[in-house]
N, C-alpha and C positions, 0 to 999 in steps of 0.2 A: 906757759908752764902748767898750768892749773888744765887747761884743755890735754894735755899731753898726757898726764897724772889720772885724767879719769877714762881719757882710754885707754890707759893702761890699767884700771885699775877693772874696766868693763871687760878689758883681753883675760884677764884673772879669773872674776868670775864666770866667764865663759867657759874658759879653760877648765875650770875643778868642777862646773857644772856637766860637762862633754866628760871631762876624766873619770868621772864619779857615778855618770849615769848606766855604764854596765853593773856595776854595783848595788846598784837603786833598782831598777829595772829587773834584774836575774831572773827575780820571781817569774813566775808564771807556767804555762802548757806550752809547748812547740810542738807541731807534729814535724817528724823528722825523715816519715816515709811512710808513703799507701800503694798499696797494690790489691787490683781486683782480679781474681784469678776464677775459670772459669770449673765447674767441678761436676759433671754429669749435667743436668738441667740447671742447674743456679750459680749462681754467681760468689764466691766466697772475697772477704775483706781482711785483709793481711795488715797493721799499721803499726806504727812506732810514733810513740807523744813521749819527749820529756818533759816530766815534771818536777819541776821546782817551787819547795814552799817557803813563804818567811818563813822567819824564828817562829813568830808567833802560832803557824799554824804549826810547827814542828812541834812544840812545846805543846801544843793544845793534843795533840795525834799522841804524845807520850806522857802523857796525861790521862788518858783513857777516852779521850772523844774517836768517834767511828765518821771517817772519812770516806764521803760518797763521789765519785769521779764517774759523770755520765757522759758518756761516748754517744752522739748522734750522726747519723746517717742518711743523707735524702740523694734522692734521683729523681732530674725534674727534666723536664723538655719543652722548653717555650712555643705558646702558641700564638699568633696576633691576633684571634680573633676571639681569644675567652681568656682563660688565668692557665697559668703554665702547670702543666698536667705530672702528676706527683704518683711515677708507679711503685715508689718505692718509698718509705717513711721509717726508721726504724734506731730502737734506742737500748743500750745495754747499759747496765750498772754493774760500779767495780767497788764494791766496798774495803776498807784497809783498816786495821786497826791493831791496835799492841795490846800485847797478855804481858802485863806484869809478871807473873806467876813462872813463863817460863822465859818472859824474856824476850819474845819471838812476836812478831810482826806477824798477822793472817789477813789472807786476802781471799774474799771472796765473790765468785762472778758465775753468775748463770748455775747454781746449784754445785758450782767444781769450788774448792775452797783450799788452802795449804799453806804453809807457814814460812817465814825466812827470818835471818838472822840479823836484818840489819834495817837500816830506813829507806837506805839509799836501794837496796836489793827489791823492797815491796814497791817504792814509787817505780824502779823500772819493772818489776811484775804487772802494777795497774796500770802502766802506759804500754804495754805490747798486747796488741791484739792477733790473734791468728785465727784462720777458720770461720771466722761469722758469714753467717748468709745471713748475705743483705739483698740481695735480687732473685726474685724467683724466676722463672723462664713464662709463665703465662700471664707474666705484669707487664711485659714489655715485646716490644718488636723491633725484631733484630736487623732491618734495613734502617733504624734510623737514631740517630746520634741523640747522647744524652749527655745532662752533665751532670758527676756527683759532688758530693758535698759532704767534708768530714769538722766534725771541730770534737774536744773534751770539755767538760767544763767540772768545776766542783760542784755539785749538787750542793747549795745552801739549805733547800727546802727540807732536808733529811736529817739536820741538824739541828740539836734540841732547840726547844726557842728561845732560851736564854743566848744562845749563841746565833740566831739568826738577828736578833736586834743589836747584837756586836755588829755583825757582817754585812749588815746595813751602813753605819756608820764606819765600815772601817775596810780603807781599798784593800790593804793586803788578803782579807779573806777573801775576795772574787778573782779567783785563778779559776781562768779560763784561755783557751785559743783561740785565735781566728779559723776561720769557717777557710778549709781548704777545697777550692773546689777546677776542677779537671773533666776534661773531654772524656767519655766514656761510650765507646761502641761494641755493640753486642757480637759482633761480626769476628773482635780481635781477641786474642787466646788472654794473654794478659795486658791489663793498662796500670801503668804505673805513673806516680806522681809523687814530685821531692818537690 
């Protein structure tokens, strides 16, 4: 009886632990879609990341902290006879942050900057990238295959330091992605990856 009792009682917490962990979990970066498109000599980066914050980072974003979300980019090509050769290295920043004053959410990236109404409208403004050159055409040679590599992550390091010694000790500040990475030849018009 008592053996019966505690696996049922094991099947339980399994259960609400499995039930409960998209709920736990939610947080974070996904990328949801990359495309390399090809645009006179260079290569241009198309992607979509959702992102999702705890509370806490919600709360801290309307509150007046300035939210850094850096997008990196590499292309690499393995060698066996030295270290895997890197024509392409390259990192953008998405800053986000709320004006009390009128209300409105502003996001700004690479000099372009502009406003929206809501949290959920700027986190999908900071996760859609369009346009970036990331590959030049005299980095690379177009007979041979590469691989890219995309991830987001929240920049802690741009975060005052009172809140970098939070973020430290505290998982839900480190929203980040995994590192998506996909066959990339210079040969083909566009290479997509979900």
């Amino acid at each position: 009886m008592t053996r019966r009792l505690n696996n049922w009682i094991l099947y339980l917490i399994l259960g609400l632990g499995l039930g409960l962990s998209p709920l736990i979990y939610a947080e974070g970066i996904k990328v949801k879609a990359a495309e390399i498109e090809r645009v006179d000599t260079d290569w241009l980066l198309n992607a979509v990341f959702n992102i999702e914050l705890s509370p806490g980072l919600e709360d801290a974003l309307q509150k007046g902290l300035v939210l850094t979300f850096q997008t990196e980019f590499e292309l690499t090509r393995g060698r066996w006879y030295w270290f895997d050769e890197r024509p392409s290295q390259v990192t953008r920043q998405t800053r986000v942050s709320y004006q009390p004053l009128t209300k409105q959410y502003r996001i700004s990236t690479e000099g372009f900057s502009f406003s929206v109404a809501t949290m959920r409208e700027a986190l999908q403004a900071a996760g859609t990238i369009g346009g970036w050159r990331v590959i030049e055409r005299a980095n690379i040679d177009l007979g041979k295959t590469y691989i890219a590599a995309l991830r987001m992550t929240l920049d802690l390091s741009k975060l005052p330091k009172p809140f970098q010694v939070n973020a430290l000790n505290n998982r839900d500040w480190n929203v980040l992605s995994d590192w998506l990475r996909f066959p990339f030849s210079p040969s083909f018009q566009n290479v997509i990856a979900q």
